[in-house]
Every structure is written in C-alpha cells, then in structure tokens.
N, C-alpha and C positions, 0 to 999 in steps of 0.2 A: 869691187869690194876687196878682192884679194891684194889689190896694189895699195890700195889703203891702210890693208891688214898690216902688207908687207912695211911700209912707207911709217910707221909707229911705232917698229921692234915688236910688232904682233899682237902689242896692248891697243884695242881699238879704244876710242872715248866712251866714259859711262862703266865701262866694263869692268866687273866685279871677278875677286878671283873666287874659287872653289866650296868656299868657304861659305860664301853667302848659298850657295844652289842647297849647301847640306843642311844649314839650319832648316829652309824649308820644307827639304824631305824631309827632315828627323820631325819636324812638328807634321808634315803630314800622314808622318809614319804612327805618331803616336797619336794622334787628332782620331776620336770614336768615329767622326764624321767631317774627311779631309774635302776641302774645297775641291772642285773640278781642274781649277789652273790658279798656280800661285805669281804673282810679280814680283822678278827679284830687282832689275836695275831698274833706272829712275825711267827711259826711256819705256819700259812695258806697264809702269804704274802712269804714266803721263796717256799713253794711246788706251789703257783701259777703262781712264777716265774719259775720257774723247769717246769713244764705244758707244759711252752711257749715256752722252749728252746730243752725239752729231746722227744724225739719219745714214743713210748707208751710205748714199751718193756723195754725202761730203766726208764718209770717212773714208772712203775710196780717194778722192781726191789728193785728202791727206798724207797718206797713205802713199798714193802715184810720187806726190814731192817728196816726201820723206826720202824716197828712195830716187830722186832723178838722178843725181851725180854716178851711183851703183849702172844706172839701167844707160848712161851714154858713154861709158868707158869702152 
C-alpha cells in the first residue's frame, strides 16, 4: 500500500481531501441523533452497500480481493 501511496504523489484513487471528512463531522456534530459510521468516498458507500446485501463469507471474500495486490507486495 505504501508504494502505491508513494507511486501517485500520495493522492491514492477515490481519495477525497479534508474537506469531505468535516462536513460529516460537522453534520454529525449537530445531528440530535448522529449515525454510528458515516461514508465519505465512493469506495465505503460501495462495500456498505455490499454489507447489506452479501452474507459474511462473500463479503469476506470481497473484501480478501479488494485488497490482494496491498497483501502480495
């Protein structure tokens, strides 16, 4: 991951700057009743829906690929 990181000038893909994490503190800051976990990039709104639909073992699987390239470097 980190040669990736490196390998991009340190903008990974998907990756949002600063800006997106504070709108949704700020709305969960002011939210009477803030959600448990918010989704900021597209990549955590894509696997949260996958969550809701896939049983464990295929989001595990998912999950396993998502990350193979990170886990044989």
């Amino acid at each position: 991951m980190e040669a990736r990181l490196a390998s991009q000038d340190g903008k990974a893909p998907f990756a949002l700057g600063p800006e997106a994490v504070v709108e949704k503190l700020v709305h969960a800051l002011e939210h009477p009743r803030p959600k448990p976990r918010y989704a900021v990039t597209v990549p955590t709104h894509l696997f949260a829906a996958l969550k809701r639909v896939l049983n464990t073992r295929s989001m595990d699987r998912v999950l396993l690929r998502s990350t193979r390239d990170e886990r044989q470097s």
